[in-house]
C-alpha positions as a printed Julia matrix, in Angstrom:
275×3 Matrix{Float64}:
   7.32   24.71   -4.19
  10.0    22.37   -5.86
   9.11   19.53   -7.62
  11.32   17.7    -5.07
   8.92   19.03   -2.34
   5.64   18.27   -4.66
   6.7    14.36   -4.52
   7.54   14.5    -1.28
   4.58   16.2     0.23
   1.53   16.68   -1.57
  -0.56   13.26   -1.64
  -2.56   13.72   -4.91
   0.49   14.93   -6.82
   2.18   11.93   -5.47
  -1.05    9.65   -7.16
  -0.75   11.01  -10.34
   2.7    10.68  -10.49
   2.41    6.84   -9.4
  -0.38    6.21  -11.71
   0.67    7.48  -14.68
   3.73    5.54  -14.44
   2.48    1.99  -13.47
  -0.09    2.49  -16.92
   3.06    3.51  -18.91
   5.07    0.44  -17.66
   1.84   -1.37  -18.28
   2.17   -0.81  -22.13
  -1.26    1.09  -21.51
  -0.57    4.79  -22.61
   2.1     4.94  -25.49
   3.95    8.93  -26.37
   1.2    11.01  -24.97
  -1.51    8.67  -24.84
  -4.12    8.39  -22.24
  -5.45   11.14  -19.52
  -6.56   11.42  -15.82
  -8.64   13.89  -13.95
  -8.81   13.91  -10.44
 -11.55   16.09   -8.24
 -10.07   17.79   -5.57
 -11.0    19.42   -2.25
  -9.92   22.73   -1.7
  -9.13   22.3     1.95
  -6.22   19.48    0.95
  -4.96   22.07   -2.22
  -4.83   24.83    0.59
  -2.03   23.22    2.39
  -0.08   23.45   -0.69
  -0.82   26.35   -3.23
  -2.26   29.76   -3.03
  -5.63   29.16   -4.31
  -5.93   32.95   -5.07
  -3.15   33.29   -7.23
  -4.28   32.53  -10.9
  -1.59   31.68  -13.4
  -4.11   32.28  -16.31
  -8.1    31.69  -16.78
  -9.2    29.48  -20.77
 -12.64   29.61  -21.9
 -14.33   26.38  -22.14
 -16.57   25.33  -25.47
 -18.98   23.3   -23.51
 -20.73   25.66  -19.96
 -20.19   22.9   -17.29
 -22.29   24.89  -14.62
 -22.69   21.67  -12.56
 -18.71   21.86  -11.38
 -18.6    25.63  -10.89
 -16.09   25.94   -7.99
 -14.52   22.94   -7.91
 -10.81   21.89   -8.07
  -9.04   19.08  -10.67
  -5.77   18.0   -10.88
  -5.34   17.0   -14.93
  -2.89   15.49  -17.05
  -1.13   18.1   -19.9
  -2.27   17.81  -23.43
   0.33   16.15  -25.36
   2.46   15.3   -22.52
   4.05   12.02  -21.98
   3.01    9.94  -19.09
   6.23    8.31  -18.94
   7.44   11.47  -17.89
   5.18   12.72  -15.36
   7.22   11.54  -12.31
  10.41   13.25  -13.65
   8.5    16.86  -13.88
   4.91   17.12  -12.58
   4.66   20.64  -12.55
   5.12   20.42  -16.26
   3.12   17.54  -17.46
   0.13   18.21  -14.43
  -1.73   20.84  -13.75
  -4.55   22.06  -10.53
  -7.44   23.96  -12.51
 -10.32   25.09  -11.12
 -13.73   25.5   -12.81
 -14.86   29.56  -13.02
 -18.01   30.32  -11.0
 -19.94   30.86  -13.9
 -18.92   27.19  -15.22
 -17.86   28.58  -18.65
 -14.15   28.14  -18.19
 -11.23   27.25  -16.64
  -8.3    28.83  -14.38
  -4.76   27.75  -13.68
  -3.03   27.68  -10.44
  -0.32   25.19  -10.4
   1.62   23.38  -12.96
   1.28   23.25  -16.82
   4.89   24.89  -16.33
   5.92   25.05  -19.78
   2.63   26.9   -21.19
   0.29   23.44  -22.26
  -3.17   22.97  -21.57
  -4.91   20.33  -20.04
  -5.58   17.29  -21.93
  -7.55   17.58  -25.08
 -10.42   14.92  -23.61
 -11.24   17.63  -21.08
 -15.3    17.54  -22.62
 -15.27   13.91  -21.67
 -14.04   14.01  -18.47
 -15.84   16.86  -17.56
 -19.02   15.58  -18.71
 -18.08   12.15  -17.23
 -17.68   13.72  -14.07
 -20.92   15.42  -13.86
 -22.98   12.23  -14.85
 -20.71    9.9   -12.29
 -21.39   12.66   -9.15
 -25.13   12.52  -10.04
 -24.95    8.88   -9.59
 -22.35    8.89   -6.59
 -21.52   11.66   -5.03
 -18.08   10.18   -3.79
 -16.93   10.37   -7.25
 -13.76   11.65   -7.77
 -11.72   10.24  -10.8
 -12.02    9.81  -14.91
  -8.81    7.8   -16.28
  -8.26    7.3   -20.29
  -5.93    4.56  -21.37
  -5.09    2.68  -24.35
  -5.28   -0.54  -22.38
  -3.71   -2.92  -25.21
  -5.91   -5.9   -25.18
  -8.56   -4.04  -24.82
  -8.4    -1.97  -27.43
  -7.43   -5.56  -29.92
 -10.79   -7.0   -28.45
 -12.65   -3.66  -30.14
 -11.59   -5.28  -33.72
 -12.44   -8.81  -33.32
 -15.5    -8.89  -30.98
 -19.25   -7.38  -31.68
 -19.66   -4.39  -29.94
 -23.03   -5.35  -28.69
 -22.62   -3.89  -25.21
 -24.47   -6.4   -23.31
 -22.5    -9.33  -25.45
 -18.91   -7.17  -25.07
 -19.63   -7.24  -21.27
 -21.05  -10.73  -21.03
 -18.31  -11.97  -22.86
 -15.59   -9.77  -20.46
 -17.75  -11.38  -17.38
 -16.63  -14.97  -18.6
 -13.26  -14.63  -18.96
 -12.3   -14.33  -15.29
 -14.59  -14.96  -12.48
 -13.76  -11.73  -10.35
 -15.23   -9.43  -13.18
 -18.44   -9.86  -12.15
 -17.75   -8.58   -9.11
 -16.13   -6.21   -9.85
 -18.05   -4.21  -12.99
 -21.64   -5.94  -11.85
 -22.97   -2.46  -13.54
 -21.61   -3.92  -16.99
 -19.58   -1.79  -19.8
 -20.97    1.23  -21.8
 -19.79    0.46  -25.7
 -20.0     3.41  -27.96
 -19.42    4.21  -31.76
 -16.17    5.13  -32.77
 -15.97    8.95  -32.76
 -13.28   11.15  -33.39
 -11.5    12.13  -30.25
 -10.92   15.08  -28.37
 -14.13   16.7   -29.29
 -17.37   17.68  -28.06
 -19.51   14.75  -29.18
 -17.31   11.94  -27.86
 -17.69   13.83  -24.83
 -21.39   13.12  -24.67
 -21.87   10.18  -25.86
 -19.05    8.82  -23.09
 -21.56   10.94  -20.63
 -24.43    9.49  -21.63
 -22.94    6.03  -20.51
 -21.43    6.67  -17.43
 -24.4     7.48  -16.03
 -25.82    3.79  -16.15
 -21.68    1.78  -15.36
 -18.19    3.29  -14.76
 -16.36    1.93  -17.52
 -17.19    3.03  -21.24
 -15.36    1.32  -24.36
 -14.01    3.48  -27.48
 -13.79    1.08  -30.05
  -9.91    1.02  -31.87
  -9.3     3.88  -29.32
  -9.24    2.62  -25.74
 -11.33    2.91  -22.07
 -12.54    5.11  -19.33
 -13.07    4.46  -16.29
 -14.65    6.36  -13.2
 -14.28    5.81   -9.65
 -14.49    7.51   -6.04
 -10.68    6.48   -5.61
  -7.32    6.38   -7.89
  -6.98    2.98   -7.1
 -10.31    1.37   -7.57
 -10.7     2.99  -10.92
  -6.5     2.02  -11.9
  -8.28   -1.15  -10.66
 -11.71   -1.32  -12.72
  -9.55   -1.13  -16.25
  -6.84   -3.62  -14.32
  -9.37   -6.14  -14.33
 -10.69   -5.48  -17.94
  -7.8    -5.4   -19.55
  -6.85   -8.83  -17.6
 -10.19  -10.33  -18.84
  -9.6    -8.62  -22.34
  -5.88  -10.1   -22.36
  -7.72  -13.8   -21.9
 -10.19  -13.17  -24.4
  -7.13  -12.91  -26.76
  -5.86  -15.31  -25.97
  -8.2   -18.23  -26.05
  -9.98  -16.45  -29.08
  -7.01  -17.78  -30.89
  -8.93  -21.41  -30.3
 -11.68  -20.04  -31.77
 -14.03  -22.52  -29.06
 -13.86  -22.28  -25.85
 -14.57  -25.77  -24.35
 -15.28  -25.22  -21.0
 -16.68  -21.94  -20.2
 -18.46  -20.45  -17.42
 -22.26  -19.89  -17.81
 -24.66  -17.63  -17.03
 -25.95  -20.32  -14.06
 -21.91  -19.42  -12.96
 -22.28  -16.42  -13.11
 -25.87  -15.67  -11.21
 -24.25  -17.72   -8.38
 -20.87  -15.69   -8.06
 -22.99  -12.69   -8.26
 -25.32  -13.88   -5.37
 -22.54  -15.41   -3.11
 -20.76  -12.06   -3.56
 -24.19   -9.92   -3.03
 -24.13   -8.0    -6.17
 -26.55   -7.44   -8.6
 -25.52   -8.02  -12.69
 -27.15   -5.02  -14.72
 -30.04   -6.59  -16.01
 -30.67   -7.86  -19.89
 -27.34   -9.77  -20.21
 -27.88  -13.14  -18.11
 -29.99  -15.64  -19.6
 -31.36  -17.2   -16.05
């Protein structure tokens, strides 16, 4: 199938390629920065691709046993999200996981011989901790959200404080990430350990800070997680900015904050709120 016919027809393609380009023209994922992993169901990929024909099967260094079976569509390793919409069936891939969980096969995409992305341990792990917790789960995005990533060198990363702070600075953050923000050390990336340490966060909230690195974020849709770093970014963007002013003289307080979450009917993870 042409890649004309891939935009045109086949709705998850069609996400990836819109996503990856609204974070790009968000400043968000620089050269090839940032990667997405989307769970698929193999009724929808039937429509499209031959499910039996395997382009080529990769070992994985980490047995993920839990996702045996199941279907991903992932962003290339060292491929350009700016490009993605100009050539998905060279900068995406559809994998699926081997029965035995120990590695990976290839039937679409990846046209020009790449892999996909080199954060595959955390967003495999990610994913197995996120469909314990929700079994709607469907989607891990990296970025290098910008402010986000500046907030990592100027703010304690305390998580309780990091989120606390992050539920001030707008009052629709509360609502939005009640289950708060995992923080974890800085790590080097694309390797087993950041992997599991990312894990062992999302299983408590959805979005997980690398400090001087950048975010994750799970969801059960492409837009609600696009939207969870959306909104942290935004918050992380004001924290910038009035940070300058080193006081803020009118902020909101935790009294605020116990109300919005109450009038809204959500419940702020516990520990942070001083009520």
């Amino acid at each position: 199938m042409s890649s004309i016919m891939i935009q045109n027809e086949i709705p998850f393609v069609r996400e990836m390629m819109e996503v990856t380009r609204n974070m790009w023209v968000m400043g968000w994922d620089e050269r090839n920065g940032g990667n997405i992993s989307y769970i698929l169901d193999e009724a929808e990929i039937k429509k499209y691709i031959d499910i039996n024909n395997v382009k080529c099967t990769y070992p994985l260094q980490f047995p993920v046993g839990e996702l045996a079976g199941k279907y991903f569509i992932v962003t290339g390793t060292g491929k350009y999200f700016k490009n993605v919409s100009l050539n998905p069936e060279e900068n995406l891939g559809i994998i699926r996981v081997t029965k035995d969980g120990n590695g990976i096969e290839i039937l679409w995409g990846y046209a020009d011989g790449c892999r996909p992305t080199s954060e595959l341990a955390a967003h495999f792990m990610s994913h197995i901790e996120r469909l314990k917790r929700d079994p709607q789960h469907r989607v891990i995005i990296h970025s290098h959200a910008t402010n986000v990533l500046a907030m990592t060198f100027v703010h304690e990363l305390d998580e309780k404080s990091f989120t606390k702070t992050l539920w001030k600075m707008c009052t629709e953050c509360l609502v939005v990430f009640p289950d708060g923000i995992g923080v974890i050390p800085w790590i080097v990336p694309g390797t087993n350990e950041i992997g599991r340490a990312t894990a062992d966060k999302m299983k408590d909230c959805r979005l997980v800070v690398w400090p001087q690195h950048g975010i994750l974020g799970a969801g059960t849709t492409m837009d609600e997680t696009f939207g969870l770093i959306e909104t942290v970014e935004k918050a992380a963007k004001i924290f910038m900015l009035v940070n300058q002013h080193k006081e803020i003289v009118q902020p909101m307080t935790d009294q605020n904050l116990l109300e919005l979450a109450e009038a809204f009917g959500v419940t702020p993870v516990k520990g942070i709120l001083n009520v």
